[in-house]
C-alpha positions in Angstrom: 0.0 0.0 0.0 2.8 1.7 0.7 4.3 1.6 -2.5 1.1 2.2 -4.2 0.5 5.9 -2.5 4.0 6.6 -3.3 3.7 6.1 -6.7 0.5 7.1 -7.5 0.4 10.4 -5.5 3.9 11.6 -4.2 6.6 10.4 -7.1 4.2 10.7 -10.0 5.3 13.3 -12.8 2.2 13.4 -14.3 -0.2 14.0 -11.5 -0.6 17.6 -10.6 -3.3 16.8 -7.5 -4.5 14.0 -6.4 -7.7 13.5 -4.3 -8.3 10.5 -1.1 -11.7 10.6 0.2 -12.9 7.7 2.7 -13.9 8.1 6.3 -10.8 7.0 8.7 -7.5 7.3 7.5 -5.6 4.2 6.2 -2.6 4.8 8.9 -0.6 7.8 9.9 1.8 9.7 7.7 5.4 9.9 9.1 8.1 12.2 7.8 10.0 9.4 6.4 6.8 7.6 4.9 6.3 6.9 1.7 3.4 9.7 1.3 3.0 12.6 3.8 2.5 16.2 4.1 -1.1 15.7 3.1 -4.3 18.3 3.4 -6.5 16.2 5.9 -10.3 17.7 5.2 -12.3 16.7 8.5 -15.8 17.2 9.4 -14.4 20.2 11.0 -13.0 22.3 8.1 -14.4 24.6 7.0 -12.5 24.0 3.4 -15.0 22.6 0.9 -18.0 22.3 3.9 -21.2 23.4 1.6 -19.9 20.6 -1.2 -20.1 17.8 1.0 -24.4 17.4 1.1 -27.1 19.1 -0.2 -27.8 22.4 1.0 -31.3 23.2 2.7 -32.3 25.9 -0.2 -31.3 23.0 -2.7 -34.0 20.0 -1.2 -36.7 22.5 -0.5 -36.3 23.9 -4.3 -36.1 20.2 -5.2 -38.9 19.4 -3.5 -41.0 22.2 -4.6 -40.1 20.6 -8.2 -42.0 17.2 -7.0 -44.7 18.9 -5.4 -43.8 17.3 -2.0 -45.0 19.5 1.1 -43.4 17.6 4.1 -40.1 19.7 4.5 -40.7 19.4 8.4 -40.4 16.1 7.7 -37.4 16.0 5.4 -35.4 18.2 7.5 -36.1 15.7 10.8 -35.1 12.4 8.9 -32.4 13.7 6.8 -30.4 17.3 7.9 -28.7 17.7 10.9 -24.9 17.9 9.3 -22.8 20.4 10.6 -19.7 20.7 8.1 -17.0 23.1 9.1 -19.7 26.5 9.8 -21.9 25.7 7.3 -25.4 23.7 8.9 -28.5 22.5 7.6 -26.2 20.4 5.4 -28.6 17.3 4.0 -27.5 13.4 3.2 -27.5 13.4 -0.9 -27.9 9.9 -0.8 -31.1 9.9 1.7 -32.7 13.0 -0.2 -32.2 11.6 -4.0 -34.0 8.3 -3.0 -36.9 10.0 -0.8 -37.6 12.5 -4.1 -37.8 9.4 -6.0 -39.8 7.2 -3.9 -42.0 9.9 -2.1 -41.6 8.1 1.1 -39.7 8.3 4.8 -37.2 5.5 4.6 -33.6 5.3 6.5 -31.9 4.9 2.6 -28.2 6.1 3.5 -27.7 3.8 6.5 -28.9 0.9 5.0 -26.3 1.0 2.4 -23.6 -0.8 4.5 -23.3 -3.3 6.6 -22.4 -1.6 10.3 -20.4 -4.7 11.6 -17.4 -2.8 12.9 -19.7 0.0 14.5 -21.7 -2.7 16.3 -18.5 -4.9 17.1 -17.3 -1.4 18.5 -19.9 -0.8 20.4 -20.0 -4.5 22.2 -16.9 -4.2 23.2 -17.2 -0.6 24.8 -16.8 0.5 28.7 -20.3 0.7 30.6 -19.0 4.5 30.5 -19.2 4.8 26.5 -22.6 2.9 26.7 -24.0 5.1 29.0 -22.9 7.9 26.5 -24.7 5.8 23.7 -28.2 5.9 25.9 -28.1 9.7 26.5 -27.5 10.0 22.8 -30.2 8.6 22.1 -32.6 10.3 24.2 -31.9 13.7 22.5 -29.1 14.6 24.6 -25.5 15.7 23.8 -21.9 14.4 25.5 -18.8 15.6 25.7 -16.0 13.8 24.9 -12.3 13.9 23.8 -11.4 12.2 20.5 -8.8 12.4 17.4 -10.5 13.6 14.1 -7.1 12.1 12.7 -8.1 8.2 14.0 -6.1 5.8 11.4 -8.2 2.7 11.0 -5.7 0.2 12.2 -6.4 2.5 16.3 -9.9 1.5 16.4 -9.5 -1.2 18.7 -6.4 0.4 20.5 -7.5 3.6 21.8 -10.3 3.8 24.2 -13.0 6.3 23.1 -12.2 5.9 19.0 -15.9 5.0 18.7 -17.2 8.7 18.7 -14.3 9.5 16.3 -15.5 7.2 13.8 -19.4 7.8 14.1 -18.4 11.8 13.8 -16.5 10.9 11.1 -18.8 8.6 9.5 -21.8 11.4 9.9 -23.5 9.7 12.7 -23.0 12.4 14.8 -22.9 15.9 14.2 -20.5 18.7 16.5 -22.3 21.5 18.1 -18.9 22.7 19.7 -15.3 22.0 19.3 -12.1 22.9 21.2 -9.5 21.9 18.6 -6.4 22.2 21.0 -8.3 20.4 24.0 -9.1 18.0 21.8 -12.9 18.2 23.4 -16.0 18.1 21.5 -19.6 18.3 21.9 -21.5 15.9 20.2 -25.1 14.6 19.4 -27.1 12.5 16.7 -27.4 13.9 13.5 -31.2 13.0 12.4 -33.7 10.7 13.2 -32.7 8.1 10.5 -29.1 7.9 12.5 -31.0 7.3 15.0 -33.1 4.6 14.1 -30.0 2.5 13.4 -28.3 3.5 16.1 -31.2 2.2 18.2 -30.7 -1.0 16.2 -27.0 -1.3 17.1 -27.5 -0.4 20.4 -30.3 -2.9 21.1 -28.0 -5.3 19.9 -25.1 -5.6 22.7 -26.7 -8.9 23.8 -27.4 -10.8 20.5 -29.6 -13.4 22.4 -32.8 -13.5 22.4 -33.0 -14.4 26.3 -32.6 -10.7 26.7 -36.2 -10.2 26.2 -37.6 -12.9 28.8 -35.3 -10.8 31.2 -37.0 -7.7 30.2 -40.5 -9.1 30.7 -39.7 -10.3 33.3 -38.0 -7.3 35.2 -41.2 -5.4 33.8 -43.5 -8.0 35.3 -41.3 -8.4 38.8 -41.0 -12.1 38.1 -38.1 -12.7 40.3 -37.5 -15.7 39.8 -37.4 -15.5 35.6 -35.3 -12.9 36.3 -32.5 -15.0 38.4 -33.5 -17.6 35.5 -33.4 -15.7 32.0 -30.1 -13.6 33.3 -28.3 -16.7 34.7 -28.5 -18.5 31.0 -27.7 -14.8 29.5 -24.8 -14.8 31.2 -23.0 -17.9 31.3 -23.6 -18.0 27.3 -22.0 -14.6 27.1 -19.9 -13.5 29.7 -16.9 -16.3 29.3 -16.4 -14.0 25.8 -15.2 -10.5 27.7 -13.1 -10.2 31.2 -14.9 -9.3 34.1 -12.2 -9.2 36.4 -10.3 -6.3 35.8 -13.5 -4.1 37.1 -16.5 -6.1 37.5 -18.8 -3.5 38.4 -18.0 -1.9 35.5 -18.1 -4.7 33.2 -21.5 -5.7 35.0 -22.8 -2.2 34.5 -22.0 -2.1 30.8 -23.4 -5.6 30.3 -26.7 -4.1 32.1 -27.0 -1.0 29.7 -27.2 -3.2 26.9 -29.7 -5.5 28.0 -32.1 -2.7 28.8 -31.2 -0.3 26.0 -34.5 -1.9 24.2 -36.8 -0.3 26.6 -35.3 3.4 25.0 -38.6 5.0 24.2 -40.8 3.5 26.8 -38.0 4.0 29.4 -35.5 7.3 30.0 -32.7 5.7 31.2 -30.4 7.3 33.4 -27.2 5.6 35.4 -24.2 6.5 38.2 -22.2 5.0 40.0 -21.3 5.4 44.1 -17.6 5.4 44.1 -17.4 5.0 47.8 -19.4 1.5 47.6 -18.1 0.6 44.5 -21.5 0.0 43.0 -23.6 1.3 39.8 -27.0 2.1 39.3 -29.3 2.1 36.6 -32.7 4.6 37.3 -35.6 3.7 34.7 -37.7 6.9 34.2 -41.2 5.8 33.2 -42.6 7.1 30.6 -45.7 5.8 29.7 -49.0 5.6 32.0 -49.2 2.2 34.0 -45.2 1.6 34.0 -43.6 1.2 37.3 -39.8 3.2 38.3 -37.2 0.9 38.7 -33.5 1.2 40.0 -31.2 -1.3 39.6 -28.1 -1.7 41.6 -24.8 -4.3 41.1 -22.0 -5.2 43.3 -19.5 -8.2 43.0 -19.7 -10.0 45.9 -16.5 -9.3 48.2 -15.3 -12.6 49.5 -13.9 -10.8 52.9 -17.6 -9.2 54.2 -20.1 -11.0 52.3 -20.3 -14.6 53.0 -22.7 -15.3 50.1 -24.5 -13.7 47.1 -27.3 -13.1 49.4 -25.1 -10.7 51.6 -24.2 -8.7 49.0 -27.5 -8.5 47.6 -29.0 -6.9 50.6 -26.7 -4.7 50.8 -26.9 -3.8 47.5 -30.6 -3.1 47.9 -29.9 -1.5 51.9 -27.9 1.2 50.0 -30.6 2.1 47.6 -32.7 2.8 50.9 -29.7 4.1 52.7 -28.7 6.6 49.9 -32.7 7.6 48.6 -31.6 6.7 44.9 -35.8 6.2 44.9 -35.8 10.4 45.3 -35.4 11.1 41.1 -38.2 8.8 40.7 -40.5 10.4 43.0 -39.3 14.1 41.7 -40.3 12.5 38.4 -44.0 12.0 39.9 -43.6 8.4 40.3 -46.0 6.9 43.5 -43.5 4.9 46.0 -46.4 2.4 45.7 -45.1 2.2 41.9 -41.4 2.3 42.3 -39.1 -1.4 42.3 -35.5 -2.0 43.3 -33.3 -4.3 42.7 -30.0 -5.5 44.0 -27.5 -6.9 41.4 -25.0 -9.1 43.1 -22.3 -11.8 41.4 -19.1 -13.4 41.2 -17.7 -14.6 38.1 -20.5 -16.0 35.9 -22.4 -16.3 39.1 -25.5 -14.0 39.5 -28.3 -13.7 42.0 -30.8 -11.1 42.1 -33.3 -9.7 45.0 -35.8 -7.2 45.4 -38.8 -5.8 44.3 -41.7 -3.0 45.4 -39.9 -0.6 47.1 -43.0 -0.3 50.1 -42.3 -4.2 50.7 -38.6 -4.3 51.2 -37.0 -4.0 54.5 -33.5 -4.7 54.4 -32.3 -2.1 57.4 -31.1 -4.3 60.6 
């Protein structure tokens, strides 16, 4: 490859310029590489920003052409690109097939397969997933990334994720600090985020994931203990727990209830001074119950069994009112279920349910 970029675009007599568009970089130019000193053109530049899309005056005049009224519509499913300073930058791609078909369809990001995104994303800290949720529910993070990520770093630098969905259009900047290195980022349209609903949903590719949301929707303890046992013994043996279980734990929590986005806000934390996590599910339709879910791995020198540590998982949701965001939220206490989270290993046992009913306070 090497070679090739040499010859074609550094040593070449008869090339006056020479163009390289793709979305990561193949590697990193060195000074004594074959091919360097190049003109990198990010999502940040401002250098060619209005040629990268259709502008907003371009669809609507377009539109006008096909007699199509829905430009509220339009501009939900398909702006949103931010290129340099120039916004309200459409997807081409999205826009040529919705003038031809006359119909609300998610055309651009069904052109690809989005293997490495998903692979990405399964193998992503509880912290990046936790990102991924807010993301989803209209909010924006802040992060620090590398607009200059080579392909070969996207499994070698923590946080490379964002720099490839930014850099892929999947999410748009609303801010930048270019010498920080800090940018603020959110979802670019509502067809990004119908796929990225689909990747996220699919963390856990088994189906048991849904028998444990019934059940945990349902307060079937004991299809809980059941559906999350056989989850995890056919899944966990393929990541390391042991490094940071709670973490790990937490992660492989978000994804499992990253399907109830929509029905659910999801919100998470963690206690540093108990070493635990918590997951807070914000009702948001009528007849749902609040729930907060709490992990801990069991420690060996103060628990003397999963059932220790699940009480006091569940005494420090009492203990530290984690129920007080639900009730702010207008959720009954009659209506609000905990949860305590407690394992070691593959080895996972789980207590609780209706907050009024518990008593776990010696």
């Amino acid at each position: 490859m090497r070679v090739f970029f040499n010859a074609t675009f550094k040593s070449n007599p008869y090339l006056e310029r020479g163009l390289i568009t793709g979305i990561t970089r193949v590697s990193k130019e060195l000074i004594f590489s074959d091919m360097n000193n190049l003109r990198v053109v990010s999502i940040t530049s401002k250098r060619y920003a209005e040629y990268f899309g259709f502008t907003e005056e371009e669809v609507f005049a377009s539109m006008d052409e096909y007699g199509l009224i829905d430009k509220a519509d339009v501009k939900r499913w398909y702006d949103g690109y931010i290129l340099g300073n120039q916004k309200d930058i459409y997807n081409p791609w999205s826009i040529i097939n919705y003038l031809s078909e006359q119909e609300f369809a998610p055309y651009w990001v069904n052109t690809a397969s989005n293997v490495r995104v998903g692979d990405l994303f399964v193998r992503a800290s509880a912290i990046v997933k936790n990102e991924a949720i807010a993301l989803l529910q209209g909010e924006s993070i802040v992060t620090k990334l590398d607009e200059n990520i080579a392909f070969n770093q996207l499994y070698t630098i923590a946080g490379t994720i964002w720099s490839l969905l930014m850099a892929a259009g999947y999410l748009k900047v609303l801010q930048f600090d270019r010498v920080q290195e800090t940018y603020e980022l959110t979802l670019t349209n509502y067809e990004v985020k119908l796929l990225l609903h689909k990747l996220f949903s699919g963390w856990n590719p088994l189906t048991t994931k849904n028998d444990f949301l019934q059940a945990l929707l349902t307060d079937d303890i004991k299809k809980m203990n059941k559906s999350l046992q056989r989850v995890a013994t056919g899944t966990i043996s393929y990541f390391d727990p042991c490094k940071e279980p709670e973490l790990f734990y937490h992660g492989f929590m978000l994804g499992l209830v990253a399907d109830l986005e929509g029905r659910y806000k999801i919100s998470s934390n963690r206690e540093s001074d108990y070493d635990c996590y918590d997951v807070t599910l914000f009702p948001l339709c009528h007849g749902d119950h609040g729930i907060v879910l709490e992990f801990k791995a069991r420690d060996i020198d103060d628990e003397k069994n999963l059932e220790d540590t699940c009480s006091m998982t569940l005494q420090q949701i009492i203990e530290k009112k984690y129920i007080s965001e639900l009730q702010t939220f207008g959720i009954n206490i009659s209506d609000i279920y905990i949860y305590g989270f407690a394992f070691q290993g593959k080895e996972i046992l789980i207590r609780g349910g209706a907050y009024a009913t518990i008593d776990v306070i010696k």
